[in-house]
C-alpha positions in Angstrom: 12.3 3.3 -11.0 8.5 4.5 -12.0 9.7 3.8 -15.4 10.2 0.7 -15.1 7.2 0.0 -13.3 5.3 1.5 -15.9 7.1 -0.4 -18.9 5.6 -3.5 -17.4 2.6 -2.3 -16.9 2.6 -1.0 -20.8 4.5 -4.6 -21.7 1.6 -6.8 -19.9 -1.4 -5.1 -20.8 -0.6 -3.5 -23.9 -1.5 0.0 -23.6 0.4 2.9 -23.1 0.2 4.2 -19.5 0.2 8.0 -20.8 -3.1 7.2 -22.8 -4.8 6.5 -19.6 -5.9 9.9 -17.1 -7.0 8.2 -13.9 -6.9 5.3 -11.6 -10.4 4.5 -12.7 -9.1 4.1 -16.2 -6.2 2.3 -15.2 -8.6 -0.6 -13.0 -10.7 -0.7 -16.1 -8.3 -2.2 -18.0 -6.6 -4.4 -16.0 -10.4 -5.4 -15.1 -10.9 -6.4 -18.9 -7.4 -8.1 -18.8 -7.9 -10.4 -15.4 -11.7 -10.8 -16.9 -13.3 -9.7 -13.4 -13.8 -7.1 -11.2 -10.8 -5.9 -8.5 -11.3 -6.8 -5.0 -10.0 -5.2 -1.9 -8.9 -7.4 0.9 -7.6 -5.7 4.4 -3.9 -6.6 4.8 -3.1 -7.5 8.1 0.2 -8.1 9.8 1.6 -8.8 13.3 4.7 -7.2 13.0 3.9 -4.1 11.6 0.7 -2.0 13.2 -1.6 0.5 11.6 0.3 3.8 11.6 3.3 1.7 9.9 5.2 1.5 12.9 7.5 -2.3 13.5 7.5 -1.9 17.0 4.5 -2.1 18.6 4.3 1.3 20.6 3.3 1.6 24.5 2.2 4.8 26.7 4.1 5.4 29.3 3.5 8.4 32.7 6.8 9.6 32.4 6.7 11.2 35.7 5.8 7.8 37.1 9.0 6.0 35.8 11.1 8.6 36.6 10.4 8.5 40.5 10.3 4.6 40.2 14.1 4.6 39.3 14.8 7.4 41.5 
């Protein structure tokens, strides 16, 4: 699978992804190739919080709802 991900990289920006040594390297050229800088946007999404859970995650007093349905 990372090879493939890597021959598209290598097929749309023409370089070979072993020539390059870090991430900083790797922005630089798709930089050149989109013809301005990289910007970071914050992803957001209702379904899925940020630790990566889907459900959205509640604290309970155990103790407490154990008596309850006692």
């Amino acid at each position: 699978m990372v090879k493939m991900k890597t021959m598209y990289f290598e097929k749309k920006f023409g370089i070979s992804i072993d020539d390059l040594k870090s991430t900083i390297e790797i922005d630089d050229v798709i930089e050149k190739k989109i013809g301005r800088a990289l910007r970071v946007k914050k992803q957001e999404s209702l379904l899925i919080n940020h630790a990566g859970c889907v459900f959205s995650l509640k604290d309970y007093e155990i103790d407490k709802k154990i008596e309850s349905l006692m």
